[in-house]
Backbone as a chain_set.jsonl record, in Angstrom:
{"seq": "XXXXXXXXXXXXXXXXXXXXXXXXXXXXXXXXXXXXXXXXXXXXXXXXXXXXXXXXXXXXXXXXXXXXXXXXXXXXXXXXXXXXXXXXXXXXXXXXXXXXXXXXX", "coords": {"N": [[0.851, -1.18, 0.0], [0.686, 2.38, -0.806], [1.115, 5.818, -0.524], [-1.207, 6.662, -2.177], [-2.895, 4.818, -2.38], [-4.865, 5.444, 0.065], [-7.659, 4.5, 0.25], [-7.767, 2.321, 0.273], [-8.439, -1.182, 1.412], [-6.972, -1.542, 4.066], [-4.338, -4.641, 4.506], [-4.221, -6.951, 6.673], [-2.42, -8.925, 8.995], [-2.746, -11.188, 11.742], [-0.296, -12.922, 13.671], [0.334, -16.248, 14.834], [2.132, -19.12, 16.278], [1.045, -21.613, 15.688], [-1.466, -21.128, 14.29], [-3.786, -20.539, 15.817], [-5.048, -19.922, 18.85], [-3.827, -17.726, 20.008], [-3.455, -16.139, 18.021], [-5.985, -15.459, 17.017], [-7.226, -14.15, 18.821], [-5.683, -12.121, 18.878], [-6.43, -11.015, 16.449], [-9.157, -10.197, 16.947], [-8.454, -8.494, 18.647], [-7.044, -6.278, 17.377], [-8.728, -5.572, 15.333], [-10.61, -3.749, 16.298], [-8.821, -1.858, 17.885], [-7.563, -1.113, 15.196], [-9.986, 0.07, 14.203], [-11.128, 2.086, 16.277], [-9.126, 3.342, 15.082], [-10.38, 4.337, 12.716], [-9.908, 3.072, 10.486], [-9.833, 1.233, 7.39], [-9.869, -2.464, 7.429], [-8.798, -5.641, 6.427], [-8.654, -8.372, 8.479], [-6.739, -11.162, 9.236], [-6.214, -14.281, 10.631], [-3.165, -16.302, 11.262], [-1.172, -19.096, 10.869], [2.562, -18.989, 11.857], [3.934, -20.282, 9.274], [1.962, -20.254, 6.733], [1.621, -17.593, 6.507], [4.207, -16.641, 5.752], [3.746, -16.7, 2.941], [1.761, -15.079, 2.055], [0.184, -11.931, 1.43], [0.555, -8.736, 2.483], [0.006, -5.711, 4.081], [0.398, -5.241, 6.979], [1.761, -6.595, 9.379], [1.285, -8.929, 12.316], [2.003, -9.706, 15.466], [3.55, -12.347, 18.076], [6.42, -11.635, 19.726], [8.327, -13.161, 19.853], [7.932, -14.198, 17.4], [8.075, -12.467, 15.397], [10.83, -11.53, 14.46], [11.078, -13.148, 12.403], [9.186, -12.747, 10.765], [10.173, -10.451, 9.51], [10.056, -8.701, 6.614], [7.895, -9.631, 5.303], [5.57, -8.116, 5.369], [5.503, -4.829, 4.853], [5.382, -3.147, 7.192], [5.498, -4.883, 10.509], [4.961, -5.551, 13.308], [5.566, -6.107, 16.596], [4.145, -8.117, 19.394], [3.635, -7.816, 22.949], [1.114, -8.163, 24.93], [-1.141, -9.396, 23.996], [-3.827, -8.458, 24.832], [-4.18, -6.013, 25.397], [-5.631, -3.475, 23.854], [-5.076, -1.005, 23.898], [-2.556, -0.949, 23.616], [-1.674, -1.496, 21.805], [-3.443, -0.53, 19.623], [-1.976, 1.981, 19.932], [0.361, 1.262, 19.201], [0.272, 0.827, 16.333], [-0.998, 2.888, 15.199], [1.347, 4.895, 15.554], [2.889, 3.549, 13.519], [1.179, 3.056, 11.047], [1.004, 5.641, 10.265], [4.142, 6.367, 9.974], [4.703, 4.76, 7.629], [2.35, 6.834, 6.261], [0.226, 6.419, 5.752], [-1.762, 6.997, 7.595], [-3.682, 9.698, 8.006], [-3.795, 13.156, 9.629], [-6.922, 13.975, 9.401]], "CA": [[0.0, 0.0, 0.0], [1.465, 3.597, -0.776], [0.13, 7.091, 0.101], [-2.01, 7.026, -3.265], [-3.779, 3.932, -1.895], [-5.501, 5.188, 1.045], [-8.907, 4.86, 0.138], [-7.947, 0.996, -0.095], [-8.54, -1.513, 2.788], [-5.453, -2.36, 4.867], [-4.338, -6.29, 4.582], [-3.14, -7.107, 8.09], [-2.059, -10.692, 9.29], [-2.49, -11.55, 13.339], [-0.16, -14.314, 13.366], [1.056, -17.026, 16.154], [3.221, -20.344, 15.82], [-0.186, -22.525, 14.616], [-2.884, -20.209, 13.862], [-5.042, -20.76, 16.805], [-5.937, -19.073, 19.855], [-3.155, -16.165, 20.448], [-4.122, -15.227, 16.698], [-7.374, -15.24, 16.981], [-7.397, -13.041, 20.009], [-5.292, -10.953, 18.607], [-7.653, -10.411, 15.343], [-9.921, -9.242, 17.218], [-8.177, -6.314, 19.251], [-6.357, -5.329, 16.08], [-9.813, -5.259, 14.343], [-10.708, -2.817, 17.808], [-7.719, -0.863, 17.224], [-8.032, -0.435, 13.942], [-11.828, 0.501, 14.63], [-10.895, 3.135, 16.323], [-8.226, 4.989, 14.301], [-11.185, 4.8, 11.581], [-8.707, 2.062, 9.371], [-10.476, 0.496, 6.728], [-8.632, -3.16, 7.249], [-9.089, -7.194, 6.229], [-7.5, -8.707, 9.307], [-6.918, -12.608, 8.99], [-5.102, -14.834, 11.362], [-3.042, -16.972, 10.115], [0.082, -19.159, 11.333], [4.279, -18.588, 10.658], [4.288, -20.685, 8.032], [0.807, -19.648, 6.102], [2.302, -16.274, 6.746], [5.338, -16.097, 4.873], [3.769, -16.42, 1.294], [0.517, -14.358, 2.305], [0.434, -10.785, 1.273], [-0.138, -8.059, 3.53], [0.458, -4.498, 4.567], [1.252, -5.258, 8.102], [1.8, -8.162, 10.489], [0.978, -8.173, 13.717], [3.122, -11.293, 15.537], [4.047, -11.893, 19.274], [7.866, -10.944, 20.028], [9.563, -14.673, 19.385], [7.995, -13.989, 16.069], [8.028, -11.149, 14.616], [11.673, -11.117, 13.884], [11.15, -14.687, 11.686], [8.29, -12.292, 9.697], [10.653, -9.142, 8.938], [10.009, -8.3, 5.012], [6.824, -10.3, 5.178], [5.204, -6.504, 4.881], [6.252, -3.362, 5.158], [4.84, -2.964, 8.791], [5.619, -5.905, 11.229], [4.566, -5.369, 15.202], [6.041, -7.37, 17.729], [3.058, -7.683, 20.643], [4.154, -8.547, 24.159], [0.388, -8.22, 25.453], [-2.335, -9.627, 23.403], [-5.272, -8.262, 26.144], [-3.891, -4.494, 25.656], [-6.059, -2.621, 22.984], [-4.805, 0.533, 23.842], [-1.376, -0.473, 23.139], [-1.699, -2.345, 19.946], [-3.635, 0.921, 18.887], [-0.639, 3.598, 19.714], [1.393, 0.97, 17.989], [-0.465, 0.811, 14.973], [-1.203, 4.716, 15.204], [2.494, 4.832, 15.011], [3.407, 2.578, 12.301], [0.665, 3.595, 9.722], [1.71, 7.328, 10.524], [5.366, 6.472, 9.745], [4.068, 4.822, 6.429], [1.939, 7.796, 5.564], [-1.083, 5.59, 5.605], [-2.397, 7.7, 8.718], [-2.652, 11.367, 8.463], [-4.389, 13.74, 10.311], [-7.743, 14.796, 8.672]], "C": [[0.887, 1.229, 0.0], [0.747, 4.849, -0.452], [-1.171, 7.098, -0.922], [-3.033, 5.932, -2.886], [-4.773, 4.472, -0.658], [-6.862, 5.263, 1.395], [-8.764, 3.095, 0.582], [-7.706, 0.214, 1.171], [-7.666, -2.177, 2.887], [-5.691, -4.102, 4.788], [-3.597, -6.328, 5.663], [-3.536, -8.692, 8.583], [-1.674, -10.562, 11.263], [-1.621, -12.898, 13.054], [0.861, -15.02, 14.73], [1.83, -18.572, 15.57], [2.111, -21.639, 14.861], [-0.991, -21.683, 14.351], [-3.742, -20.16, 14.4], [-5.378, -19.894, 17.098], [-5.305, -17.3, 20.283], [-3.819, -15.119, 19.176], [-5.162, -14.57, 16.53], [-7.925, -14.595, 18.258], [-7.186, -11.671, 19.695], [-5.452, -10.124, 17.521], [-8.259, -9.645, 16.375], [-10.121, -8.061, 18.103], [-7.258, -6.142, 18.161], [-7.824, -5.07, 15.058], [-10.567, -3.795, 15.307], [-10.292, -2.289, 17.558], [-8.048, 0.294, 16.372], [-9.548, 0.67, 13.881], [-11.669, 1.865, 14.784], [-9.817, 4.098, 15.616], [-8.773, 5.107, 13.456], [-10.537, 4.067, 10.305], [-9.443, 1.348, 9.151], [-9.85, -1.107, 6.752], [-9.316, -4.801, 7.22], [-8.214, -7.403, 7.702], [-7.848, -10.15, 9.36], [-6.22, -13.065, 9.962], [-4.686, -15.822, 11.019], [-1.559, -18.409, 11.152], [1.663, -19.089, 10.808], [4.011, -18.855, 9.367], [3.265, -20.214, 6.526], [1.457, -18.083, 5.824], [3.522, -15.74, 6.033], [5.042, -16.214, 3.385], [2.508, -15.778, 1.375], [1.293, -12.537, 2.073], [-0.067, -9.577, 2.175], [0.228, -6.856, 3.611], [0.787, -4.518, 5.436], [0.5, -6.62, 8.872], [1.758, -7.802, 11.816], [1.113, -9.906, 14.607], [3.863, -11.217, 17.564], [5.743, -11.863, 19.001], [8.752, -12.277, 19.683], [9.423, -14.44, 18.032], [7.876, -13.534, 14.847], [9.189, -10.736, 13.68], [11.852, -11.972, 12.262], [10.324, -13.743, 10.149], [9.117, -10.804, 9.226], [10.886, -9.628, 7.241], [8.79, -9.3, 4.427], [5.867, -9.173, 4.493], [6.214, -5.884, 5.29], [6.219, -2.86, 6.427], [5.122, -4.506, 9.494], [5.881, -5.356, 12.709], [4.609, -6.422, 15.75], [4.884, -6.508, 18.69], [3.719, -8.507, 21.575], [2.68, -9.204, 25.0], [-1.064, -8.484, 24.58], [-3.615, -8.905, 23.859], [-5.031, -6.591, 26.002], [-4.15, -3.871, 24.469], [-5.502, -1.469, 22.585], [-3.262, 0.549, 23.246], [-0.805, -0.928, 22.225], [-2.625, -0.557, 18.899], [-2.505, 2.087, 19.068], [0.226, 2.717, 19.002], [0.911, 1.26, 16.564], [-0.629, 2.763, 14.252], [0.1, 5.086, 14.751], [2.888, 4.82, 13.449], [2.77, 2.626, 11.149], [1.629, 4.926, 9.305], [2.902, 7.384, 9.455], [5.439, 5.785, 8.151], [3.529, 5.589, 5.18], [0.461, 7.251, 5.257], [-2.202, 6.336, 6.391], [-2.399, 8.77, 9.089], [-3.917, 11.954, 9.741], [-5.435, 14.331, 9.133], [-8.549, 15.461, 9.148]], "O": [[1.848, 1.202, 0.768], [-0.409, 4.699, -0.057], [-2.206, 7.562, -0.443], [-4.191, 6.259, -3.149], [-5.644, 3.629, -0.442], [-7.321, 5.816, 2.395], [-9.701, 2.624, 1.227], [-6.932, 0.678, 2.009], [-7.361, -3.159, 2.21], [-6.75, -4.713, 4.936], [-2.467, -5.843, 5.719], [-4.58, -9.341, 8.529], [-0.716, -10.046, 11.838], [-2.07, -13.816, 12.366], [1.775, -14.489, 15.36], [1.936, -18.848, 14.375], [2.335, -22.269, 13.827], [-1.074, -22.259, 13.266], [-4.759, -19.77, 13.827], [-5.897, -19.015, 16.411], [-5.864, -16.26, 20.633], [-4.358, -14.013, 19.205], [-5.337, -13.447, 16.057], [-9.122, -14.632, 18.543], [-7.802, -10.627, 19.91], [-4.984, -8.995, 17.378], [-7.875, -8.507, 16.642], [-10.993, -7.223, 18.334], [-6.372, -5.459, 18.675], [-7.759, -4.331, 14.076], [-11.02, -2.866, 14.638], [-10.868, -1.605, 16.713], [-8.416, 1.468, 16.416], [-9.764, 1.822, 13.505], [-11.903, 2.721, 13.931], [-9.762, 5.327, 15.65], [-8.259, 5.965, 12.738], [-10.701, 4.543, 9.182], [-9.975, 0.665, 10.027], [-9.054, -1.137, 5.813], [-10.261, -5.086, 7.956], [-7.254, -6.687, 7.983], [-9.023, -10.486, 9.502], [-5.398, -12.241, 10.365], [-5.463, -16.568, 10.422], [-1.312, -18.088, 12.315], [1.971, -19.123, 9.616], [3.866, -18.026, 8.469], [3.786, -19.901, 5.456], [1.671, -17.702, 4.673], [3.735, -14.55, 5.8], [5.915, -15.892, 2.579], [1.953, -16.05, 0.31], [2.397, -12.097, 2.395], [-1.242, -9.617, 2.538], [1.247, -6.811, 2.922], [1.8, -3.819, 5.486], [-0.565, -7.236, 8.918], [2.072, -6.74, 12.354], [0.472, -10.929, 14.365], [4.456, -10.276, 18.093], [6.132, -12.135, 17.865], [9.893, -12.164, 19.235], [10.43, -14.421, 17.324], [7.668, -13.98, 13.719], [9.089, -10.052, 12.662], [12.503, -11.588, 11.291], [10.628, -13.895, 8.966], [8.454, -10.066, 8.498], [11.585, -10.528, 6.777], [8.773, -9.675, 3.254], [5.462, -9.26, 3.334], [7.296, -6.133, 5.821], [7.114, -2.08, 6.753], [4.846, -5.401, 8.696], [6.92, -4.819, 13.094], [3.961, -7.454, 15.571], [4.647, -5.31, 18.845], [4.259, -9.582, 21.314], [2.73, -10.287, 25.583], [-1.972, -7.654, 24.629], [-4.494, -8.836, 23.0], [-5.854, -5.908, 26.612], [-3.154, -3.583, 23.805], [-5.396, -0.979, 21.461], [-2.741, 1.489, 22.645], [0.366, -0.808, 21.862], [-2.312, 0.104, 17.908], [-2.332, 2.982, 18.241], [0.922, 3.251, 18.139], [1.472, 2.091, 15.849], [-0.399, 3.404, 13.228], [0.173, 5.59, 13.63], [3.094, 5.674, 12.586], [3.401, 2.336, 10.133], [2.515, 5.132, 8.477], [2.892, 8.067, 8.43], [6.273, 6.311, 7.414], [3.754, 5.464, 3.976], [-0.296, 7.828, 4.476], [-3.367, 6.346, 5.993], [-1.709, 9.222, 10.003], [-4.648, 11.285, 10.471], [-5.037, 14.978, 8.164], [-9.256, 16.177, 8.44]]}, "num_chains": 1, "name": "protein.A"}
């Protein structure tokens, strides 16, 4: 996705070692998140391996494996706290931002 895209809905990947339960937690406070910064976004969960030929705008991966997904997208967020909305949204708030995906309107 580039600045000229931002009408177009974010592809973002929750992803854990199988694709279960951390993932699928953590869909649905990155779909929260997102919610609130007003981010149009697919969010799938998926596991590592599914994950490395999946296309995406940003990954969203606990901290063992986040480093495994660098150049997966362009965005990749290491989470320490699955249960913490608020701080998966200032990341994200961040990391569009620094993109250009997220301005101020």
């Amino acid at each position: 996705m580039n600045q000229n895209d931002s009408n177009r809905q974010l592809q973002v990947l929750t992803v854990c070692g199988v694709g279960m339960g951390s993932s699928l937690i953590l869909r649905m406070n990155a779909e929260k998140a997102l919610s609130t910064l007003g981010v149009s976004a697919k969010v799938e969960h998926t596991d590592m391996s599914s994950a490395r030929s999946m296309r995406a705008d940003v990954v969203i991966a606990q901290g063992m494996h986040a480093d495994d997904l660098a150049g997966v997208a362009p965005v990749v967020l290491s989470i320490s706290n699955f249960m913490d909305v608020d701080g998966l949204r200032r990341q994200l708030d961040e990391a569009l931002r620094a993109q250009g995906w997220l301005g101020d309107e």
